[in-house]
N, C-alpha and C positions, 0 to 999 in steps of 0.2 A: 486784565479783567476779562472774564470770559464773557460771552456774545450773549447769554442769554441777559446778562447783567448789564450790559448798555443798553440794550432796548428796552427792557424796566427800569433801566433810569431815563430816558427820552422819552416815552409812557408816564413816567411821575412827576416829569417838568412839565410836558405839557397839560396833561391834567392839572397843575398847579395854576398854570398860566388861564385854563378856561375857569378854574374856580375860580381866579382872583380879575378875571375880566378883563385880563391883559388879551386875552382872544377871546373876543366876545362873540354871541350867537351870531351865525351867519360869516362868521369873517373869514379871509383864507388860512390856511396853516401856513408855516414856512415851506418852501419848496424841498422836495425831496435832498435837490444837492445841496441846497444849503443848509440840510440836517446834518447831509452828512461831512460837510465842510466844518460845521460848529461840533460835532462828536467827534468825529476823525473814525469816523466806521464806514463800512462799503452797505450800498441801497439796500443789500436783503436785510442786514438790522436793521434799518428805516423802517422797509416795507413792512419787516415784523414787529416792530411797534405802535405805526398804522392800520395794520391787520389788527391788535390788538385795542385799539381805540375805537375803530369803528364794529366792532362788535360787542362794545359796552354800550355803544349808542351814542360817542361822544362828538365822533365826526361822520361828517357823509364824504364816499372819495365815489367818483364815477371816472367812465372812461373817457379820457379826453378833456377833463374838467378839471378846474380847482379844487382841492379837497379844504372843503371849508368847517367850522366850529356847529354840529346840529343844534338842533332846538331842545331848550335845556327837558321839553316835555319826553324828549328820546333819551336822556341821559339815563344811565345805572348808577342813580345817587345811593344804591345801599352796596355798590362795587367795594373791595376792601382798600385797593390799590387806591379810590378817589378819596376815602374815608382818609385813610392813612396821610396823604398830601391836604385836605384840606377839613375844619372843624365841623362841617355838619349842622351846624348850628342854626341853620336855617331853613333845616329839614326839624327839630323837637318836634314844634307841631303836631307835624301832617303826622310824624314817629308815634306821639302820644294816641291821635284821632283813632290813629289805627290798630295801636293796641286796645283801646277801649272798646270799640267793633269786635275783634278778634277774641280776644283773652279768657272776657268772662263766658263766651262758647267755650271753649277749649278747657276751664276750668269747667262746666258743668259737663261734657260729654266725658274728662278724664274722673271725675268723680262716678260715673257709670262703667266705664269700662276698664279702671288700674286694674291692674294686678296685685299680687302680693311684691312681687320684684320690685315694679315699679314705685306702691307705699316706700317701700323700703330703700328705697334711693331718695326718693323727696327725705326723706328723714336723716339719712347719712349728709345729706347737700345742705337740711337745712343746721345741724350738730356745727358744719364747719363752717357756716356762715354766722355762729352764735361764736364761733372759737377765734374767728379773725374779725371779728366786729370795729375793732379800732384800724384795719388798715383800708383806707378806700379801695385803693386798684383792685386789691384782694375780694374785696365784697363784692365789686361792679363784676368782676369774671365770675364770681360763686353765684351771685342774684341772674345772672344770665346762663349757668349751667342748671340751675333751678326750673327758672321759667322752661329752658328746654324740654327737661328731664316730665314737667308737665305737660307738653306739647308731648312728649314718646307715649305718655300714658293715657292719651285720647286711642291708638290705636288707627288713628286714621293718617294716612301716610300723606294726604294731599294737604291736610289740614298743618301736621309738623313739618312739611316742606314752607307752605305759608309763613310759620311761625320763625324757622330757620332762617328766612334770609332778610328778616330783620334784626339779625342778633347784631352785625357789623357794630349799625349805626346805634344800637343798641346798650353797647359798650360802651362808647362817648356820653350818650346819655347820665346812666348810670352816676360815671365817675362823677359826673358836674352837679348831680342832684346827691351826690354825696357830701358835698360840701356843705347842706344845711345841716343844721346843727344835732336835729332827731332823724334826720333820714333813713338811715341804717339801721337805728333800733326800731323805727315804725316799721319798715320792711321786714324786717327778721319777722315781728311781732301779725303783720299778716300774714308772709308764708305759714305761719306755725298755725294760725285760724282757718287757711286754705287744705294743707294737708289735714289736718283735723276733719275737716269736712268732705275732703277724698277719701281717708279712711275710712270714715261712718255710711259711704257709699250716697251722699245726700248731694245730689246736686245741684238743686236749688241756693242751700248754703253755699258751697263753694261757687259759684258763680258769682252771688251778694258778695260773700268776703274777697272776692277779685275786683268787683268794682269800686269795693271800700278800696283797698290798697292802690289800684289806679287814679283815684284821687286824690291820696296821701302824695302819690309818684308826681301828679301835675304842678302840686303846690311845692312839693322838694326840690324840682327841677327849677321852679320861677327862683323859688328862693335861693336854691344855688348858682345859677347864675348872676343873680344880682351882689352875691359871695362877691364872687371872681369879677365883677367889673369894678366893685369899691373896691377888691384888694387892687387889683390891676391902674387905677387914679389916686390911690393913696401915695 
Protein backbone atom coordinates (compact mmCIF):
# COMPACT_ATOMS: atom_id res chain seq x y z
CA UNK A 1 0.00 0.00 0.00
CA UNK A 2 1.53 3.15 -0.87
CA UNK A 3 2.34 5.97 1.83
CA UNK A 4 -0.02 8.35 0.63
CA UNK A 5 -2.76 5.70 1.31
CA UNK A 6 -1.92 5.03 4.97
CA UNK A 7 -2.02 8.28 6.04
CA UNK A 8 -5.73 8.79 4.45
CA UNK A 9 -6.58 5.85 6.01
CA UNK A 10 -5.11 7.14 9.73
CA UNK A 11 -6.76 10.61 8.64
CA UNK A 12 -10.30 8.57 8.05
CA UNK A 13 -10.03 6.59 11.38
CA UNK A 14 -9.42 9.22 13.21
CA UNK A 15 -11.91 11.48 11.91
CA UNK A 16 -14.17 8.57 12.44
CA UNK A 17 -13.23 8.24 15.92
CA UNK A 18 -13.91 12.22 16.65
CA UNK A 19 -17.18 12.03 14.75
CA UNK A 20 -18.39 9.14 16.66
CA UNK A 21 -16.88 10.64 20.14
CA UNK A 22 -14.75 8.08 20.70
CA UNK A 23 -12.13 11.20 20.94
CA UNK A 24 -14.08 13.61 22.19
CA UNK A 25 -13.29 17.64 22.20
CA UNK A 26 -10.41 18.40 24.27
CA UNK A 27 -9.14 14.89 24.68
CA UNK A 28 -5.58 13.63 23.60
CA UNK A 29 -4.97 11.76 20.34
CA UNK A 30 -2.90 8.51 20.40
CA UNK A 31 0.77 9.20 20.74
CA UNK A 32 2.73 9.40 17.78
CA UNK A 33 4.40 5.89 18.33
CA UNK A 34 1.60 4.23 19.02
CA UNK A 35 0.12 5.27 15.67
CA UNK A 36 2.67 4.17 14.30
CA UNK A 37 2.90 0.81 16.23
CA UNK A 38 -1.06 0.22 15.33
CA UNK A 39 -0.38 1.17 11.21
CA UNK A 40 2.95 -0.35 11.17
CA UNK A 41 4.25 2.95 9.27
CA UNK A 42 7.42 5.15 10.30
CA UNK A 43 6.49 8.95 11.99
CA UNK A 44 6.57 10.91 8.58
CA UNK A 45 3.04 8.99 7.60
CA UNK A 46 1.88 9.90 11.18
CA UNK A 47 3.16 13.31 11.05
CA UNK A 48 1.47 13.63 7.67
CA UNK A 49 -1.68 12.64 8.64
CA UNK A 50 -1.60 14.91 11.63
CA UNK A 51 -0.41 17.68 9.29
CA UNK A 52 -3.36 16.87 7.71
CA UNK A 53 -5.91 16.93 10.62
CA UNK A 54 -4.89 19.83 11.93
CA UNK A 55 -5.19 21.91 9.10
CA UNK A 56 -8.89 20.90 8.69
CA UNK A 57 -9.26 22.19 12.10
CA UNK A 58 -9.73 18.96 13.63
CA UNK A 59 -6.91 18.85 16.21
CA UNK A 60 -4.51 21.28 17.84
CA UNK A 61 -0.74 19.77 18.02
CA UNK A 62 1.73 22.46 19.80
CA UNK A 63 5.31 21.97 20.68
CA UNK A 64 5.97 20.11 23.40
CA UNK A 65 2.27 19.40 24.19
CA UNK A 66 -0.28 16.73 23.78
CA UNK A 67 -1.87 16.94 20.42
CA UNK A 68 -5.41 16.96 21.54
CA UNK A 69 -9.30 16.67 19.64
CA UNK A 70 -10.10 20.83 18.96
CA UNK A 71 -13.29 22.49 19.55
CA UNK A 72 -15.78 21.10 17.36
CA UNK A 73 -16.45 25.21 16.55
CA UNK A 74 -12.68 24.86 14.57
CA UNK A 75 -13.75 21.78 12.74
CA UNK A 76 -14.16 21.60 8.67
CA UNK A 77 -17.47 19.97 8.89
CA UNK A 78 -18.03 20.49 5.01
CA UNK A 79 -14.12 18.64 4.57
CA UNK A 80 -15.13 15.75 2.04
CA UNK A 81 -12.75 13.31 3.83
CA UNK A 82 -14.96 14.06 7.33
CA UNK A 83 -18.22 13.85 5.10
CA UNK A 84 -17.20 10.59 3.56
CA UNK A 85 -16.30 8.88 7.38
CA UNK A 86 -19.15 10.22 9.05
CA UNK A 87 -23.31 11.06 8.05
CA UNK A 88 -23.47 14.80 8.40
CA UNK A 89 -26.70 14.64 9.70
CA UNK A 90 -26.40 16.83 12.26
CA UNK A 91 -25.08 19.51 10.10
CA UNK A 92 -29.10 19.48 7.67
CA UNK A 93 -29.95 22.36 9.67
CA UNK A 94 -27.36 24.85 9.80
CA UNK A 95 -26.93 23.25 5.77
CA UNK A 96 -30.48 24.20 5.07
CA UNK A 97 -30.31 27.92 7.22
CA UNK A 98 -27.67 28.63 5.01
CA UNK A 99 -28.93 27.96 1.84
CA UNK A 100 -31.90 29.90 2.46
CA UNK A 101 -29.50 33.08 3.20
CA UNK A 102 -27.55 32.43 0.23
CA UNK A 103 -29.46 30.94 -2.72
CA UNK A 104 -32.28 33.11 -3.42
CA UNK A 105 -29.28 36.01 -3.74
CA UNK A 106 -27.51 34.06 -6.02
CA UNK A 107 -30.75 33.29 -7.97
CA UNK A 108 -31.56 36.97 -8.27
CA UNK A 109 -27.97 38.40 -9.11
CA UNK A 110 -27.82 35.14 -11.75
CA UNK A 111 -31.06 36.14 -13.24
CA UNK A 112 -29.09 39.68 -13.99
CA UNK A 113 -26.20 38.75 -15.10
CA UNK A 114 -26.50 34.79 -17.13
CA UNK A 115 -25.23 34.59 -20.19
CA UNK A 116 -26.58 32.88 -23.14
CA UNK A 117 -23.98 29.83 -22.22
CA UNK A 118 -24.88 29.87 -18.95
CA UNK A 119 -29.28 29.69 -19.85
CA UNK A 120 -27.98 27.02 -21.71
CA UNK A 121 -26.37 24.84 -19.33
CA UNK A 122 -29.13 25.29 -16.58
CA UNK A 123 -31.33 23.82 -19.47
CA UNK A 124 -29.12 20.85 -20.64
CA UNK A 125 -28.77 20.15 -16.49
CA UNK A 126 -32.18 20.59 -16.07
CA UNK A 127 -33.35 17.91 -19.68
CA UNK A 128 -31.10 15.37 -17.57
CA UNK A 129 -32.35 15.79 -14.40
CA UNK A 130 -36.11 15.25 -16.15
CA UNK A 131 -34.38 12.09 -17.96
CA UNK A 132 -33.01 10.36 -14.62
CA UNK A 133 -35.70 11.28 -12.44
CA UNK A 134 -36.31 7.80 -11.06
CA UNK A 135 -32.76 7.30 -9.89
CA UNK A 136 -31.88 9.07 -6.55
CA UNK A 137 -27.94 9.09 -6.47
CA UNK A 138 -28.35 10.37 -10.00
CA UNK A 139 -30.60 13.26 -9.14
CA UNK A 140 -28.81 14.36 -5.89
CA UNK A 141 -25.32 14.81 -8.09
CA UNK A 142 -27.42 16.56 -11.26
CA UNK A 143 -29.70 18.87 -8.48
CA UNK A 144 -26.00 19.75 -7.17
CA UNK A 145 -24.40 20.38 -10.60
CA UNK A 146 -27.53 22.61 -11.30
CA UNK A 147 -27.52 24.70 -8.28
CA UNK A 148 -23.61 25.09 -9.25
CA UNK A 149 -24.08 25.79 -12.74
CA UNK A 150 -26.49 28.79 -11.07
CA UNK A 151 -23.90 29.87 -8.61
CA UNK A 152 -21.18 30.19 -12.26
CA UNK A 153 -24.03 32.41 -13.65
CA UNK A 154 -24.03 35.10 -10.95
CA UNK A 155 -20.56 36.04 -12.28
CA UNK A 156 -19.25 36.80 -9.08
CA UNK A 157 -16.36 34.50 -8.21
CA UNK A 158 -16.49 35.12 -4.22
CA UNK A 159 -20.03 34.46 -4.22
CA UNK A 160 -19.69 30.75 -6.25
CA UNK A 161 -16.67 30.12 -4.10
CA UNK A 162 -19.40 30.56 -1.12
CA UNK A 163 -21.78 28.47 -2.98
CA UNK A 164 -19.09 25.64 -3.83
CA UNK A 165 -17.96 24.56 -0.66
CA UNK A 166 -21.33 23.59 0.49
CA UNK A 167 -21.89 21.15 -2.22
CA UNK A 168 -19.93 18.12 -0.14
CA UNK A 169 -22.42 18.22 2.53
CA UNK A 170 -24.79 18.98 0.07
CA UNK A 171 -24.77 15.69 -1.61
CA UNK A 172 -25.81 13.79 1.69
CA UNK A 173 -28.52 16.10 1.94
CA UNK A 174 -29.96 15.65 -1.34
CA UNK A 175 -29.89 11.88 -1.44
CA UNK A 176 -31.85 11.62 2.01
CA UNK A 177 -34.56 14.22 0.87
CA UNK A 178 -34.94 12.03 -2.04
CA UNK A 179 -36.50 9.45 -0.32
CA UNK A 180 -39.86 11.47 -0.06
CA UNK A 181 -42.00 10.46 -2.18
CA UNK A 182 -42.50 13.96 -4.42
CA UNK A 183 -39.12 15.12 -3.84
CA UNK A 184 -37.47 15.01 -7.14
CA UNK A 185 -40.40 15.82 -9.11
CA UNK A 186 -41.04 19.06 -7.01
CA UNK A 187 -37.35 19.97 -7.54
CA UNK A 188 -37.25 19.32 -11.32
CA UNK A 189 -40.45 21.32 -11.29
CA UNK A 190 -38.84 24.43 -9.49
CA UNK A 191 -35.51 24.37 -11.31
CA UNK A 192 -37.64 24.59 -14.54
CA UNK A 193 -39.69 27.87 -12.72
CA UNK A 194 -36.07 29.28 -11.59
CA UNK A 195 -34.48 29.07 -14.96
CA UNK A 196 -37.61 30.35 -16.51
CA UNK A 197 -37.10 33.21 -14.54
CA UNK A 198 -33.14 33.59 -15.44
CA UNK A 199 -34.05 33.45 -18.80
CA UNK A 200 -36.72 36.23 -18.87
CA UNK A 201 -33.78 38.30 -17.09
CA UNK A 202 -36.43 38.86 -14.03
CA UNK A 203 -34.94 38.77 -10.86
CA UNK A 204 -37.31 39.31 -8.48
CA UNK A 205 -39.09 35.97 -9.82
CA UNK A 206 -36.39 33.92 -9.64
CA UNK A 207 -35.24 34.80 -6.29
CA UNK A 208 -39.31 34.05 -5.10
CA UNK A 209 -39.17 30.79 -7.03
CA UNK A 210 -35.88 29.85 -4.97
CA UNK A 211 -37.38 30.32 -1.88
CA UNK A 212 -40.56 28.44 -3.03
CA UNK A 213 -38.23 25.38 -3.81
CA UNK A 214 -36.21 25.86 -0.48
CA UNK A 215 -39.11 25.10 1.32
CA UNK A 216 -40.25 22.28 -0.70
CA UNK A 217 -36.14 21.12 0.10
CA UNK A 218 -36.93 21.74 4.03
CA UNK A 219 -40.00 19.61 4.18
CA UNK A 220 -38.37 16.69 1.65
CA UNK A 221 -35.41 16.44 3.82
CA UNK A 222 -37.76 16.11 7.32
CA UNK A 223 -39.69 13.80 5.36
CA UNK A 224 -36.97 11.75 4.05
CA UNK A 225 -35.41 11.14 6.98
CA UNK A 226 -38.16 10.10 8.96
CA UNK A 227 -38.24 7.54 5.44
CA UNK A 228 -34.99 6.08 6.62
CA UNK A 229 -35.42 5.87 10.39
CA UNK A 230 -38.99 3.80 10.00
CA UNK A 231 -37.30 1.84 7.22
CA UNK A 232 -34.24 1.51 9.50
CA UNK A 233 -36.84 -0.05 12.80
CA UNK A 234 -39.03 -1.79 10.65
Amino acid sequence: MATRKLSDQIVEDLLSDIGSSVLAEGSPLPSEMSLCASYKVNRGVVREALSSLNAKGFIKTAQGLKTTVAHSYEWNVLDGVWLKVNSGVRYYDSLQETRELLEPELAYIAAKNATEEDIAELQRLLLLQQNCAGDAQAHAKLDIEWHLALARATHNPVLNQLHNSIANLGVKVRTAASSSPTAIASAIDWHSQIAQAVTAKNPELAKAAMQMHLSQVRIAVAEGLKHTQNAQSA
